[in-house]
C-alpha positions in Angstrom: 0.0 0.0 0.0 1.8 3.2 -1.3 1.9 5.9 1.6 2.8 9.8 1.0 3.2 12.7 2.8 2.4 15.8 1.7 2.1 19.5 2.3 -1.4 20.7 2.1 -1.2 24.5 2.1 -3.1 27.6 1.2 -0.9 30.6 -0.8 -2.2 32.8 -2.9 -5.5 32.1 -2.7 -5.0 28.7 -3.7 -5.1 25.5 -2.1 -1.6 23.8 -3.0 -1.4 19.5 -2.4 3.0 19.7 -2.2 4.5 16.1 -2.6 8.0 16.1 -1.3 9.8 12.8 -3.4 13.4 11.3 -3.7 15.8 13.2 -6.1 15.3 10.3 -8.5 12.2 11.8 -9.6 14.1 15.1 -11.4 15.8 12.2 -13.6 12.7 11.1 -14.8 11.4 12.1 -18.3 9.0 14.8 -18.4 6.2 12.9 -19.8 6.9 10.2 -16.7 6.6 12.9 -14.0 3.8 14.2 -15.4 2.3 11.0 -15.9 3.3 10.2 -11.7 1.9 14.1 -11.0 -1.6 13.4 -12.3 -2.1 10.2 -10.3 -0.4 11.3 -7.2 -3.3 14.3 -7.8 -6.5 12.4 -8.3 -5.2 10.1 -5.2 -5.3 13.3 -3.2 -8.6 14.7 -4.4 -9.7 11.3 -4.1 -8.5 11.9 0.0 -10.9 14.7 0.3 -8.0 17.5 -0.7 -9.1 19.8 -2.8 -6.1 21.5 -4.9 -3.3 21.3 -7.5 -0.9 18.5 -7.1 3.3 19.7 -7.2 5.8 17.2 -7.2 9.0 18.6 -5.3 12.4 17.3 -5.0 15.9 18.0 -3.4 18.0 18.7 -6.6 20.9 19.1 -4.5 23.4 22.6 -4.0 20.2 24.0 -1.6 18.1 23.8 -5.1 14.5 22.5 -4.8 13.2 21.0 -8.4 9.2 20.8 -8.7 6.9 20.6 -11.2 3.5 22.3 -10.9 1.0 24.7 -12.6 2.8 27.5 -14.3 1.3 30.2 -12.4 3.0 28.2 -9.6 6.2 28.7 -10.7 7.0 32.0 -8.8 5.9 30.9 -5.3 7.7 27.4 -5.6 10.7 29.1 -6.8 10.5 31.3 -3.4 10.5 28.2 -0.9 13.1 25.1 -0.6 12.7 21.7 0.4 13.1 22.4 4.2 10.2 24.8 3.6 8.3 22.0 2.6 9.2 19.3 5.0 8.3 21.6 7.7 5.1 22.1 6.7 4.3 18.1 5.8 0.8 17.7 7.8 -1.0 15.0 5.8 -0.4 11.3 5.1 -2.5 9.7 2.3 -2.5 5.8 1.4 -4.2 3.9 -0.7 
């Protein structure tokens, strides 16, 4: 039974479903993550979240990769993964 924690936050007037995931995912083809972004995102809604789903990695040198909605972009460019890890407060499983 897969199990992830996530960052369930509100910015921007937007409610944000954050998946923190190994630095393995950044290698992955684009078409892959977005593939693993959608389903990790209907899993969520599926929780009762309501939101975006963005993936976000440690891409090493203090850089945090993600991939999310372009309008997105700004705000995850402004946080790092230690942002995110403190703010982890859900578990989904299924």
């Amino acid at each position: 039974m897969p199990t992830y924690k996530l960052a369930y936050i509100r910015e921007q007037r937007q409610d944000m479903i954050i998946f923190p995931l190994g630095p393995n995912f950044g290698q992955m083809a684009a078409s892959v993550q977005n593939e693993e972004l959608s389903s990790l995102g209907v899993r969520a809604n599926a929780a009762g979240l309501q939101g975006h789903a963005v993936a976000v990695w440690d891409a090493g040198a203090g850089r945090m990769g993600f991939v999310g909605p372009p309008q997105w972009h700004g705000f995850l460019s402004s946080i790092n993964f230690h942002f995110v890890m403190m703010n982890v407060n859900r578990v989904i499983s299924w």
